[in-house]
LUMBAVO-501761 format. One record per atom (N, C-alpha, C, CB): x, y, z; residue in one letter. Coordinates in pm, whole numbers, plus 50000, padded with zeros to 5 digits. Glycine has a CB too. Example, Ala and Ser with C-alpha at 12.3 -4.5 7.8 and 13.67 -1.06 7.14 Angstrom:
2
513194943150780A512304955050780A513204967050780A511314955350905A512854977550708S513674989450714S512905000350787S514084994050572S
This chain:
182
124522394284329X123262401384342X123402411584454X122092391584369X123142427284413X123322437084500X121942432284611X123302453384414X122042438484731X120452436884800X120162451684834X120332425984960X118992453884703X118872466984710X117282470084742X119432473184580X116782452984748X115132451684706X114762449284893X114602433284562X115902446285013X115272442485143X115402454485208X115892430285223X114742453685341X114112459385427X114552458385581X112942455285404X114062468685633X114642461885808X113382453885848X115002476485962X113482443985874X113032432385940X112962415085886X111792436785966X113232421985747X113392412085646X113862396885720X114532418185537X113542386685713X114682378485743X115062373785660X114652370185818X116562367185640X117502361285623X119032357285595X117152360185598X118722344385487X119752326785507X121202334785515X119722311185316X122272332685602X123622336685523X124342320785516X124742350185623X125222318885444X125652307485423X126202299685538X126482308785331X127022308885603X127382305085750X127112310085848X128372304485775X126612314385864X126222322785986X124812319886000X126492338785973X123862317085936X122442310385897X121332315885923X122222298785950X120182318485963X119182330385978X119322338286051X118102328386002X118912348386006X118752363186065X118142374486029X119702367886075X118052385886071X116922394586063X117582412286061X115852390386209X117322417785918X117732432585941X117762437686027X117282440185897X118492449386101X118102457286178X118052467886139X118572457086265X118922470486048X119772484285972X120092484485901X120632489885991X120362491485793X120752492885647X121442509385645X119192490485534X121972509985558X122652524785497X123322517385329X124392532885640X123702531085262X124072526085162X124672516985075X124222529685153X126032509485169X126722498185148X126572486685209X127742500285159X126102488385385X125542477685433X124442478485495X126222472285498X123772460985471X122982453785590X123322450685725X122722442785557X122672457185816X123242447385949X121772442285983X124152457186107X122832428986019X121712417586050X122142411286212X121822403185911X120832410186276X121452399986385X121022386586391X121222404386519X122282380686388X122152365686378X122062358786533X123522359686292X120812352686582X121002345386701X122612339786736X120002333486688X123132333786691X124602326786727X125402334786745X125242318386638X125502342386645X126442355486587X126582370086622X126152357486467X125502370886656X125092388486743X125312396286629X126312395886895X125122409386605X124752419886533X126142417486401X124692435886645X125722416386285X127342415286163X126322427186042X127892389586053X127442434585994X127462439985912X127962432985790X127922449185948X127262431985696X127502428685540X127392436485448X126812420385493X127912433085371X128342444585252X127232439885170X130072443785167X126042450485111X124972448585000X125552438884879X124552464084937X126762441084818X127262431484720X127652418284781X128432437184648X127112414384903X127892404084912X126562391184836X128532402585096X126662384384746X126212372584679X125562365384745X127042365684631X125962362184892X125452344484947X124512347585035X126672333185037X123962359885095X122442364285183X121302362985061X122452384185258X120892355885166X119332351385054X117792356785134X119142328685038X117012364685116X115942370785163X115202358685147X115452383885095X114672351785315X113612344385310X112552341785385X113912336885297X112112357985430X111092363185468X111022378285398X111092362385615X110512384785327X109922403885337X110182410785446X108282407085337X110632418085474X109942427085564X109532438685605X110162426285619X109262450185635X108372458085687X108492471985564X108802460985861X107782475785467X108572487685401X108202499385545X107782493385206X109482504685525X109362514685634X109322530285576X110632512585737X108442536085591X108122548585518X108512559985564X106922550185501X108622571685534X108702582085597X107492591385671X109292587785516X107142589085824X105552595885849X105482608985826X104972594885996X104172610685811X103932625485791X104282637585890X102632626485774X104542644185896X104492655685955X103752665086060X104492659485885X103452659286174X102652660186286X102862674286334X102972649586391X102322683086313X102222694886438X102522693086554X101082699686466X101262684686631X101652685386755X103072678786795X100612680086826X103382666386710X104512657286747X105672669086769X104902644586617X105972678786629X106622691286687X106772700986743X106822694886663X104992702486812X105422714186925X106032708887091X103862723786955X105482693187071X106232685787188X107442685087210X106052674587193X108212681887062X109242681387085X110002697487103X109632672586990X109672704987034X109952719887049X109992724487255X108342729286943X108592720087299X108412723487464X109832713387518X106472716687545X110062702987456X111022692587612X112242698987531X110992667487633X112932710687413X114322715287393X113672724987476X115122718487241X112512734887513X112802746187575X112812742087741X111722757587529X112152732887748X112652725087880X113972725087943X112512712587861X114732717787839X116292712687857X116842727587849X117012700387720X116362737787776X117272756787771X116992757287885X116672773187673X116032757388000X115202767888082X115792755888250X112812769488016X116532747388218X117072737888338X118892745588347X116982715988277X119322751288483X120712751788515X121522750088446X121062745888588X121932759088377X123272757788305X124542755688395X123492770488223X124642759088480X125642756488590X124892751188718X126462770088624X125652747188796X124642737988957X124582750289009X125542723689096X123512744189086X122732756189177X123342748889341X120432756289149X124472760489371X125412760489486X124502763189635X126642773289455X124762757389735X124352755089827X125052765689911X124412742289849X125012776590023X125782782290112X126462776990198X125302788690163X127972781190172X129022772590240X128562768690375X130392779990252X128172784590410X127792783390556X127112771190624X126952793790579X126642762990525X125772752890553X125882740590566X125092752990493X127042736990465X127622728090441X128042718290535X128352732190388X127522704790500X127552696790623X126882692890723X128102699390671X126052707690788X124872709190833X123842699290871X124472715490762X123232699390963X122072695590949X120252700090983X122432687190992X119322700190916X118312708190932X117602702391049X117522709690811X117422706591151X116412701291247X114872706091309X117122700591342X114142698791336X112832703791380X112182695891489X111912704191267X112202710091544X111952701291709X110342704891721X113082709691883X109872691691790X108302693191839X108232701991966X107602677891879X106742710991972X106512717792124X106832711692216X105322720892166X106622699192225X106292690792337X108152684492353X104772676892288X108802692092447X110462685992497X110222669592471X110952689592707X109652659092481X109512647592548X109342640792395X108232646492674X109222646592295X109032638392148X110292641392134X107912643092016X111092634992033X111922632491963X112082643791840X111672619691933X113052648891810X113222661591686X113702648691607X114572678491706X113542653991454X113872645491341X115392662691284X111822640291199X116442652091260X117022657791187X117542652691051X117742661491253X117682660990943X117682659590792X119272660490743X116702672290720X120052656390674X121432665990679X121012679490525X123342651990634X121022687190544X121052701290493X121102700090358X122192709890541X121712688790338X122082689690179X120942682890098X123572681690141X120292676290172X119122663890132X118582676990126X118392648890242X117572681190205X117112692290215X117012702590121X117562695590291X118142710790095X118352714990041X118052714089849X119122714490107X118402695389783X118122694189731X116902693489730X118642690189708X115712691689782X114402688589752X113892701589695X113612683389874X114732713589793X114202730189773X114442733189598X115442743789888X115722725989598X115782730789404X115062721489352X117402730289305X114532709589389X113472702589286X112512707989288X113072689889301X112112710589404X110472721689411X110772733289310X110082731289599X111882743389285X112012751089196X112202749389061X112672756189229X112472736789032X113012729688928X111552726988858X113992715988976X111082721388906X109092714388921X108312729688866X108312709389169X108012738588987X107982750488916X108122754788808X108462755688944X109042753288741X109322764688625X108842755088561X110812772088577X109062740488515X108362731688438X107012729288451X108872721388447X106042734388583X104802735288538X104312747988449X104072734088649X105472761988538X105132775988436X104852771688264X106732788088439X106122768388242X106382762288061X105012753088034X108152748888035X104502746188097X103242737288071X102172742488071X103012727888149X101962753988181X100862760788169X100772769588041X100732767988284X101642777988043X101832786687902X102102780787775X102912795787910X102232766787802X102142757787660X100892754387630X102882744487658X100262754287742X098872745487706X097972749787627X098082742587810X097512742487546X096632750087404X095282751687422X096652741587262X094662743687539X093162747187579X092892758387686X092482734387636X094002759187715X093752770887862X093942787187763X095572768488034X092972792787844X092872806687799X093892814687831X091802812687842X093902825887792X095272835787860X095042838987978X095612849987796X093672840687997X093142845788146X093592833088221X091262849388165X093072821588221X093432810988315X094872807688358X092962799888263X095942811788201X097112811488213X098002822888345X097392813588070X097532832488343X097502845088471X097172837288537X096592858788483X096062832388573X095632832188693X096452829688738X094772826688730X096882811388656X097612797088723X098962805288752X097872780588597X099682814088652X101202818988683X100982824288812X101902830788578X100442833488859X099812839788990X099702831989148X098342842688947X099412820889050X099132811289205X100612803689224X097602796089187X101102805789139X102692799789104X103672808189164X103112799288940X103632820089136X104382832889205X104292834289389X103542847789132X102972832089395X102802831389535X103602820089605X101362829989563X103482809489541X104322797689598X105632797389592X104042786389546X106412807989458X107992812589480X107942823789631X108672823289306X106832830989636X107292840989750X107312835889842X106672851689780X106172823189932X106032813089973X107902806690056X105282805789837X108292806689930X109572796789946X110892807189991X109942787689777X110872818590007X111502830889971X112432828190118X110362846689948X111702820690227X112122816290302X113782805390296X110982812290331X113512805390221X114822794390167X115972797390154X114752789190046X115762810190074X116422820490027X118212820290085X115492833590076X117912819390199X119482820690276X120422805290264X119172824390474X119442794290216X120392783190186X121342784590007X119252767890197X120802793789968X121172794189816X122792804789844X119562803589695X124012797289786X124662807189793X124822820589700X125522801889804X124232814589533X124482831389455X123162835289474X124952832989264X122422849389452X121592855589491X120362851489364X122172870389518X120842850989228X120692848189118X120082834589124X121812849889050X120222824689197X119232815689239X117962815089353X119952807289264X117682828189381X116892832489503X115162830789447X117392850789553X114592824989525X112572825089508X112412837989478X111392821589667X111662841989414X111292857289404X110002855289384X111972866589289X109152861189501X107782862989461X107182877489427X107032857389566X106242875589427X105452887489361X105882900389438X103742885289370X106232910289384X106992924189424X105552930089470X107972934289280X105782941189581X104862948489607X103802953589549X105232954489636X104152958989435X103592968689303X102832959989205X104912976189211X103092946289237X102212940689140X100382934389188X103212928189086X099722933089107X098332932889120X098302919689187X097462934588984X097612914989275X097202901389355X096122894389246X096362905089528X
C-alpha cells in the first residue's frame, strides 16, 4: 500500500520502530519522528506504516497583500544594510573615548573607541530603518512623511560630529545642506 492518503501530523504504527508522527513528506518519502528513533525517512511504498491517527490537511493560504508588502520592506531592509563593514579610522584604533567632568575632583569615565564607535553605526543603522518605516507606512500622509524625514535629517546633521571616526568619507552623517528648506 502506497501512502498517498496521510498528512503531516498524521500519527503512526511502524512495525519496529512503533509510533510516530509526520513531519514531512515530498514525493517518495514520509519523514516521521519516532520518540526512540529520532527523525527516519520512509519510502511511501513501504507496506508495514499503518496511519493510526489523521492528521492536519494542510492547504495552501491565500494570498495576503499585506503579508507581501512585509515581506517585500524586511528584503529592502536587508538591500539598504552595508554591503561591506563600515571601517573605523585607523587613527583611532585602540583608542579610547574619554569625558571628563568640570569639576577636576569627579572621576572621567573612559569608553574604548571601538565600543563607541559601534553604537555611532547602530544609531545610523536605526536611522535608515526608521526612514524605510516611515515611507512605508500606509496611514501616514506624504506631508507627515516630510515632516518625520526632516526631523531625521536634522539628527544625521546632529551626528556630523562623528564624522572624523569614520574612515571612508562615503560613510559620513550628512545633514541637511544649506539650500535646503527647514
Amino acid at each position: 500500500m502506497e501512502l498517498y492518503d496521510i498528512s503531516i501530523g498524521a500519527r503512526v504504527n511502524h512495525p519496529t520502530m512503533g509510533v510516530g508522527v509526520v513531519y514531512e513528506m515530498d514525493a517518495r518519502t514520509v519523514h516521521v519522528f519516532f520518540k526512540e528513533h529520532g527523525e527516519q525517512p520512509i519510502s511511501r511504498s513501504f507496506e508495514g506504516l499503518v496511519t493510526i491517527a489523521p492528521g492536519m490537511e494542510v492547504g495552501q493560504e491565500p494570498l495576503d497583500m499585506e503579508h507581501v508588502k512585509d515581506g517585500l520592506r524586511e528584503i529592502l531592509e536587508e538591500m539598504r544594510m552595508p554591503e561591506r563593514p563600515v571601517e573605523m579610522a585607523r587613527r583611532y584604533e585602540g583608542g579610547t573615548f574619554e569625558i571628563k567632568p568640570k569639576d577636576g575632583t569627579l572621576k572621567s569615565k573612559e569608553v574604548p573607541i571601538e565600543d563607541f564607535f559601534h553604537k555611532i553605526v547602530m544609531i545610523r543603522d536605526r536611522f535608515r530603518v526608521l526612514e524605510q518605516k516611515i515611507n512605508a507606512h500606509p496611514k501616514l500622509s506624504e506631508e507627515d512623511k516630510v515632516e518625520l524625514q526632516q526631523y531625521i535629517t536634522r539628527c544625521y546633521g546632529s551626528l556630523t560630529t562623528f564624522n572624523v571616526l569614520f574612515e571612508d568619507k562615503e560613510d559620513h552623517f550628512v545633514g541637511q545642506r544649506g539650500d535646503a528648506p527647514l
